[in-house]
C-alpha positions in Angstrom: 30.4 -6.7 27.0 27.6 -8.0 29.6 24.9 -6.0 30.1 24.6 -4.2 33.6 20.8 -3.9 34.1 19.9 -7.6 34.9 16.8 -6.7 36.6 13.5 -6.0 36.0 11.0 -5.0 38.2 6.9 -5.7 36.9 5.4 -3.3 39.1 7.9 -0.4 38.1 8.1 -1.2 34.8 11.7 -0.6 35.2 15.3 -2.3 34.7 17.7 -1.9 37.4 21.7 -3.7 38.3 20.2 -4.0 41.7 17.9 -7.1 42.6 14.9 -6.5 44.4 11.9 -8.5 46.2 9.6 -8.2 43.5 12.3 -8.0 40.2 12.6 -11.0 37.7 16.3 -11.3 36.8 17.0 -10.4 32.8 18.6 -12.9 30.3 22.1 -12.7 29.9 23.4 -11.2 26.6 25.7 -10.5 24.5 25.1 -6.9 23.8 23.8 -3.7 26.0 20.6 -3.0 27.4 20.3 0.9 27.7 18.1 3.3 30.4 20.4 6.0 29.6 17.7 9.5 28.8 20.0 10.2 26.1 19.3 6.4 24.4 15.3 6.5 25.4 14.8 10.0 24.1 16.9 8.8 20.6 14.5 6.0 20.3 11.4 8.1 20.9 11.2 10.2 17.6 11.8 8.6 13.9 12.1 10.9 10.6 8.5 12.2 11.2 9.5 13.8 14.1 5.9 14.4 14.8 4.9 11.6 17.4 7.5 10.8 20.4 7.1 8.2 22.8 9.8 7.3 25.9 10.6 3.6 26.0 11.7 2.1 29.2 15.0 0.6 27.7 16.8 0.8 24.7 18.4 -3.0 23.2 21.5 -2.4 21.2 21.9 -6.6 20.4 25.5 -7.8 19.5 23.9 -10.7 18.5 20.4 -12.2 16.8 20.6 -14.6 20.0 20.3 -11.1 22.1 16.8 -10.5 20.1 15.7 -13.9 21.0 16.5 -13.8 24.5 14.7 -10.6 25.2 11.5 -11.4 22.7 10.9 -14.7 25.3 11.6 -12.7 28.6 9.7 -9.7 27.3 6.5 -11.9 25.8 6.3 -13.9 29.3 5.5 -10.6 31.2 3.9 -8.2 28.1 6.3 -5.8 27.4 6.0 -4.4 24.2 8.7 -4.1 21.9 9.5 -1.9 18.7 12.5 -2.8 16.4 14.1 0.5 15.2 15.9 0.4 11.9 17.0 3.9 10.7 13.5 5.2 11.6 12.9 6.7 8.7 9.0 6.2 9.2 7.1 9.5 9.5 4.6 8.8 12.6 5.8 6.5 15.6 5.9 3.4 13.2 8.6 1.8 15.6 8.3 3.9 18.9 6.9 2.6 21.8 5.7 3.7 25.1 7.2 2.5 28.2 8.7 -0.5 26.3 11.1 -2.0 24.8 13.0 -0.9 21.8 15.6 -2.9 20.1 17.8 -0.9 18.2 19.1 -3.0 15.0 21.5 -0.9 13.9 24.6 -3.6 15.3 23.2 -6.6 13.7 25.2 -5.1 10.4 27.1 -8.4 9.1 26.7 -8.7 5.2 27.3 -12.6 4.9 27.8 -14.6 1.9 27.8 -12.6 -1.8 27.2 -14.9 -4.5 26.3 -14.7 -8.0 22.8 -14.5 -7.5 21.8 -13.6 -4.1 23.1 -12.1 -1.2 22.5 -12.9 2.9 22.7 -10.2 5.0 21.7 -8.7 8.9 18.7 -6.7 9.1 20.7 -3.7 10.6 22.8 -3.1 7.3 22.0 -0.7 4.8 21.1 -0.7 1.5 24.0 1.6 1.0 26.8 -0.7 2.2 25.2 -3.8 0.6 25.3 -1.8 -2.9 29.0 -1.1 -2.4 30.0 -4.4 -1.1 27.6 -5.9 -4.2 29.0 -3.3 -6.9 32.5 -5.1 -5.8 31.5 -7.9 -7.5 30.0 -6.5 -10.6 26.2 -7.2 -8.7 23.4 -5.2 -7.6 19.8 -5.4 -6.1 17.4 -5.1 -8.5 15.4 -2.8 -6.8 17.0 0.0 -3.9 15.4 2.7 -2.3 16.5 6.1 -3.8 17.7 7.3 -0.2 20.0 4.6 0.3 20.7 4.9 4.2 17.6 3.0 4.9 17.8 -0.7 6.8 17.2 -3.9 4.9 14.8 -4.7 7.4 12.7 -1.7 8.0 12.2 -1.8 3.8 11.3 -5.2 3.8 8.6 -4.9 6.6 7.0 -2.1 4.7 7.9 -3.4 0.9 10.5 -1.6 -0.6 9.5 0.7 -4.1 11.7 3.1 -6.5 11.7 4.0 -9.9 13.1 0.6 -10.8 10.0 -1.1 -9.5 8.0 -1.0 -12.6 9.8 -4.1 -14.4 11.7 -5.4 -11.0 8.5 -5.5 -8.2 9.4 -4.1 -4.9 12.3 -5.2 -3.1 10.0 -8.1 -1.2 9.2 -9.4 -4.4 13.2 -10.0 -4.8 13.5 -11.7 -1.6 13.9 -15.3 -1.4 13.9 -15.8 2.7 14.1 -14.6 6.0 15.3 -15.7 9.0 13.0 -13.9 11.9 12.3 -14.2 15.2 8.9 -14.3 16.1 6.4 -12.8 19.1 7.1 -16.1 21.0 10.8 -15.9 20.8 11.3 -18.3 18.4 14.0 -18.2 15.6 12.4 -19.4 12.2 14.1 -19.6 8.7 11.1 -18.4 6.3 10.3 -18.8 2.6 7.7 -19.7 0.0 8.8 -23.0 0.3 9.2 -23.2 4.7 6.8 -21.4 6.6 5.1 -19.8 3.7 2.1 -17.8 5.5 5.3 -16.5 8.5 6.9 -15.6 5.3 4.3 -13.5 3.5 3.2 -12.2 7.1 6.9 -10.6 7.7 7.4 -9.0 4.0 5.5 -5.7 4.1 3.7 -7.0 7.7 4.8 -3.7 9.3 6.6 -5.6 12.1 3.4 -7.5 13.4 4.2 -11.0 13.6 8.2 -11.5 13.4 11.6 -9.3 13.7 13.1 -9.7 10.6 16.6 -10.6 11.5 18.7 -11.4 8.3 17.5 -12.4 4.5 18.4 -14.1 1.4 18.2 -10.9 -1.3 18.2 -11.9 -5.3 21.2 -10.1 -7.0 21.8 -9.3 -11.3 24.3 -8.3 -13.1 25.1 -3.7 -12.4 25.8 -1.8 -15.0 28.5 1.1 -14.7 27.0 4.2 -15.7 23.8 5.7 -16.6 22.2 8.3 -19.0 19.1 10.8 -17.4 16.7 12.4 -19.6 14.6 15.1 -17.6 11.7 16.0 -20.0 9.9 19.0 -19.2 5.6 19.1 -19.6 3.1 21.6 -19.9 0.8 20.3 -17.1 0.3 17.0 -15.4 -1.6 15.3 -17.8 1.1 15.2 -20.2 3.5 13.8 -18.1 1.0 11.4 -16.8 0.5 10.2 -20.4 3.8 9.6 -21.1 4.2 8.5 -18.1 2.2 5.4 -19.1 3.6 5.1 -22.3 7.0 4.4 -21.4 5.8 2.1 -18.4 4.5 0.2 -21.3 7.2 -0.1 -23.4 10.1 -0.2 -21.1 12.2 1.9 -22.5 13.9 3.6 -19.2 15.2 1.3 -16.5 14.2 3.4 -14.2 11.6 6.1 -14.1 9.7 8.7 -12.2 7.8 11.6 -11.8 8.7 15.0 -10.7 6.3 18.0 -9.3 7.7 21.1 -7.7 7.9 24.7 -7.7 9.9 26.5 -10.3 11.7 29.0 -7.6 12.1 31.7 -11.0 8.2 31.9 -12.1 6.7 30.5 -8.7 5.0 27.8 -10.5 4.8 24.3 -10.8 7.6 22.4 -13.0 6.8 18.8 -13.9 9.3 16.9 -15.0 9.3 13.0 -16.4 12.2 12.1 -15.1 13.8 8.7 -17.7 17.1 6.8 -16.8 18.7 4.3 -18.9 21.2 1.7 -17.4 23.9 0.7 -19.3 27.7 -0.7 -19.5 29.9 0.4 -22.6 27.4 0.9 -25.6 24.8 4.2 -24.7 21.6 4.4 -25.6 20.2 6.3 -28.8 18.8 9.1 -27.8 16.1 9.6 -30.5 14.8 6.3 -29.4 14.4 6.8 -25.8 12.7 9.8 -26.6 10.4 8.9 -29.7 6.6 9.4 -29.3 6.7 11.0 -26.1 5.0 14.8 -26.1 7.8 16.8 -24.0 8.1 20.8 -24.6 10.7 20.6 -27.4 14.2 21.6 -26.7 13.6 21.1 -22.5 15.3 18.2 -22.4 18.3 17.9 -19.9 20.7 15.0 -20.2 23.4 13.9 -17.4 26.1 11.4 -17.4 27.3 9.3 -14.4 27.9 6.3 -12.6 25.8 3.6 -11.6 26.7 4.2 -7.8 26.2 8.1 -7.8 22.9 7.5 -9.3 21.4 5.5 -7.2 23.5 7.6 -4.2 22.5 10.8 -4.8 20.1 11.5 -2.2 23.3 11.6 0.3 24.4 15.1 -0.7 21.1 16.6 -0.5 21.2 15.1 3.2 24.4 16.3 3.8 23.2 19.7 2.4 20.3 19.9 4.7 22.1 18.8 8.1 24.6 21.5 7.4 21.6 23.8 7.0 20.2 22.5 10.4 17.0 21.6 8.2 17.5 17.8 8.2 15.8 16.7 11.7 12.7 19.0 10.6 9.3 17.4 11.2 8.1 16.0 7.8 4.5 14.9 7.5 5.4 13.2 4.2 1.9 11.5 2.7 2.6 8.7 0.6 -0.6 7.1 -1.4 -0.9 4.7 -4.7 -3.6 5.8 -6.7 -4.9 3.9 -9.9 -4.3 5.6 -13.2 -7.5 6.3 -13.8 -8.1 8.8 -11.1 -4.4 9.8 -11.0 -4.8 13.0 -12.9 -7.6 14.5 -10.9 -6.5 12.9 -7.4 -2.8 14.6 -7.7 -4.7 17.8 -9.4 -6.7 18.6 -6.3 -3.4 17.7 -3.5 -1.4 19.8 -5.3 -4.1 22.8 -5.3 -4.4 22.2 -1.5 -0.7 22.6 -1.0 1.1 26.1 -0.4 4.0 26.7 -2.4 6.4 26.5 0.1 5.2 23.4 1.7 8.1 21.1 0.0 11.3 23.8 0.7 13.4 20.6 0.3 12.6 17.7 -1.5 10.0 17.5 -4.8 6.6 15.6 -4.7 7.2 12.6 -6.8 5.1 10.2 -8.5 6.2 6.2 -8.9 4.9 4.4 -11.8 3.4 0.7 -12.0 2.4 -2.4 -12.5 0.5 -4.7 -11.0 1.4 -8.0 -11.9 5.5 -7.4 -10.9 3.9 -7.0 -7.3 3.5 -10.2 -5.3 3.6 -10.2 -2.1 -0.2 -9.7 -0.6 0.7 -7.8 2.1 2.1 -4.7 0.1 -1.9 -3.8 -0.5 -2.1 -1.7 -4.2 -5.0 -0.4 -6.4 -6.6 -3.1 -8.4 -5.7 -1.2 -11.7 -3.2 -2.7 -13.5 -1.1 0.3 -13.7 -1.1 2.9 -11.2 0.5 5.4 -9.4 2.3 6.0 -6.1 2.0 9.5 -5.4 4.2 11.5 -2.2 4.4 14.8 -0.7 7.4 15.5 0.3 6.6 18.5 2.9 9.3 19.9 5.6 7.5 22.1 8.1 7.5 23.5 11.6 6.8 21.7 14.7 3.4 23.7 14.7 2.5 23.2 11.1 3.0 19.3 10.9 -0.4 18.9 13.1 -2.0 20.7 10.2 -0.2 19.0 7.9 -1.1 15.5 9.3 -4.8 16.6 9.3 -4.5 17.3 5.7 -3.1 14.3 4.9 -6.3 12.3 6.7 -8.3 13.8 4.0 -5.8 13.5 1.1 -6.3 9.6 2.1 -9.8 9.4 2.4 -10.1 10.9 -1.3 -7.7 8.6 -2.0 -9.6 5.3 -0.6 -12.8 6.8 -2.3 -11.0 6.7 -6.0 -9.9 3.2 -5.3 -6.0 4.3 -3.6 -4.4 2.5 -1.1 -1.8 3.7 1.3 2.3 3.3 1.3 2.1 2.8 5.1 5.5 4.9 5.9 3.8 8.3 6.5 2.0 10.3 8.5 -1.2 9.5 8.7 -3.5 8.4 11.6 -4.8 5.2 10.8 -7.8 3.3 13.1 -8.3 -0.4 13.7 -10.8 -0.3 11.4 -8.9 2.0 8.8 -6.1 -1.0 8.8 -8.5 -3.6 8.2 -10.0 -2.3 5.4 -6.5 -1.5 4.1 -5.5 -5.0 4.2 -9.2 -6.1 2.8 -8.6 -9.7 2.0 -5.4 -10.1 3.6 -6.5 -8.4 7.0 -7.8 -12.6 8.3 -4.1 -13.6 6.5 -2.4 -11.3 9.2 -4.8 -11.8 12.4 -4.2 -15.3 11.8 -0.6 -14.8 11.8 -0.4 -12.5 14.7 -2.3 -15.3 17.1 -0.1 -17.8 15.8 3.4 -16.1 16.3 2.5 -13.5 18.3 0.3 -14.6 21.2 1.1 -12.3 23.4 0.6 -9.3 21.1 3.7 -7.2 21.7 5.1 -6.8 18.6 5.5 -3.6 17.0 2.4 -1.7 18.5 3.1 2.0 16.5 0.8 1.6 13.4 -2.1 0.4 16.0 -2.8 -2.0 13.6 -4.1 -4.9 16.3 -4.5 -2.2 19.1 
């Protein structure tokens, strides 16, 4: 269906049906451009629900043409624009004020499935590509554990879980992109075509190119999967272990667990093993040998691939029924080398109150450092380290705290050598991005003049701005 506002008017800054003296008439597209309050206010919040600002339209594209169209009309007068995934970004990563904000939800098409990779629309999610995948006895290597996430918000940020250890992050199993660029211009991206557009979109938070569609590697999923929770004594322990089975590679997925033990009001931590597998299990003595876990607390479940790696829908659909779901949450999300991990988690967790994270446990990623390659996805230069996240659920009064809190947790962080997972919320400067990136910062400028000369790409993080 044609769009009905086909006008828009510079001095306004607004969209109209009607023509005017001063308006410049819109392209023509497939899909709907949106002024509706209901559609601006939507696209003025994401997960965070901390920061809100009002867009002037909303794009809901029925085709990647659409996206091209309005990049080129919205670059030649310098209106912003902010492509909205699932918005599951914790402060104003994809908002934008009084622009545009292209909604990529429609542009949902998984294309070809083969043996090895997958092409899909940005809009889809990793849920639907996993079942369509699991179809054919295929999965992604790496997912992210809430599932209902877009492929193209992930791959503009990087992608981790507890599979990322021994698979990298989910841009590290991507072999191209298709994006459209600052200047409108529809580009077909890989190591091997366009390499610096390519390593400027993966984890480039949005600031050179839309990711429209991408070529994902696919292996062999197995059915079913074994969990060993292991409870510790304390947090070195675990963090021990923790190491130990990074190592060896024992689990094929792992993480760590920290949260309050509702009975004793204390903190539980839990190492948290999972073995994949298809028809013979795995010996339990030797998933479990040389690892210093309170004897007898050791829980065991049995299930399917698919509920495994889908189990953060219940909990959501637990926490919309409770109304608790669209809650602010100033989630803080920080690698910190193993080194300092002890100490650095140690003092965040003092700082916290105990019922800070009502709804979801702090966890803590394990990794390494040579299964990361992409140089925009900036990590500790240990080679293993940790990712460590609050999880916290607050009040609308509280999350200002909460966000000041997490400014310090990430300057203690920087000053033990961490670095930032750039999906939560915490206000970052100009100069606070460009020491994030470090070397890479001259790799992204460049990038951003050459495909984005207008600069109105993704202007949330304030990375350029």
């Amino acid at each position: 269906m044609e769009s009905a506002l086909k006008y828009f008017d510079p001095a306004t800054t607004s969209w109209s049906a009607k023509q005017t003296p001063r308006s410049i008439t819109v392209p023509r597209l497939d899909g709907q451009l949106s002024v509706a309050l209901s559609d601006l206010q939507a696209a003025s919040t994401d997960w965070g629900n901390i920061i809100s600002k009002l867009p002037s339209a909303v794009l809901y594209p029925a085709s990647i043409q659409d996206i091209v169209k309005m990049v080129r009309f919205c670059s030649s007068v310098g209106i912003k624009i902010g492509a909205r995934g699932q918005a599951h970004t914790m402060y104003g990563q994809s908002q934008v004020s009084e622009g545009l904000v292209i909604n990529m939800a429609p542009l949902n098409h998984i294309g070809s499935i083969e043996s090895d990779y997958a092409i899909v629309e940005a809009g889809v999610t990793w849920r639907d590509l996993l079942v369509a995948t699991l179809a054919r006895g295929l999965t992604p290597p790496v997912l992210t554990d809430y599932l209902s996430l877009s492929i193209g918000g992930t791959l503009s940020v990087g992608g981790v879980n507890g599979t990322s250890y021994r698979q990298g992050a989910q841009i590290d199993n991507t072999v191209c992109l298709d994006v459209v660029t600052g200047a409108g211009d529809l580009i077909t991206c890989s190591m091997e075509q366009h390499r610096d557009l390519f390593v400027s979109a993966l984890a480039g938070l949005g600031q050179c190119a839309i990711i429209v569609r991408a070529r994902l590697k696919l292996i062999p999923a197995p059915r079913l999967i074994r969990i060993f929770d292991m409870t510790y004594r304390d947090l070195d322990s675990l963090l021990v272990d923790f190491q130990t089975v990074l190592a060896d590679e024992r689990f094929s997925y792992v993480q760590g667990i920290v949260s309050t033990s509702a009975a004793e009001n204390r903190l539980a931590y839990i190492l948290e093993g999972v073995s994949f597998y298809n028809s013979t299990q795995p010996d339990d003595a030797n998933m479990l040998s040389n690892l210093h876990f309170i004897p007898d607390e050791v829980q065991t479940i049995e299930d399917t691939y698919f509920n495994f790696c889908d189990r953060v829908t219940n909990k959501e659909a637990s926490l919309r029924a409770n109304d608790r779901w669209n809650l602010p949450h100033p989630w803080f999300d920080m690698f910190i080398p193993a080194s300092q991990a002890d100490a650095y988690i140690r003092t965040i967790l003092s700082s916290l109150e105990r019922n800070d994270c009502p709804d979801f446990s702090n966890l803590i990623y394990g990794f390494r450092k040579r299964y990361l390659t992409r140089p925009l996805l900036r990590i500790p230069e240990e080679e293993v380290f940790f990712l460590f996240n609050v999880l916290r659920t607050t009040s609308q009064e509280q999350s200002l705290e909460a966000v000041t809190q997490n400014r310090r947790f990430y300057d203690e962080g920087y000053a033990k050598g961490g670095v930032c997972y750039p999906i939560g919320a915490i206000p970052m400067s100009k100069n606070d991005w460009r020491k994030h990136l470090g070397p890479q910062y001259e790799l992204l400028e460049h990038s951003k003049v050459q495909y984005d000369p207008n600069r109105i790409l993704t202007p949330g993080p304030q990375v350029f701005d």
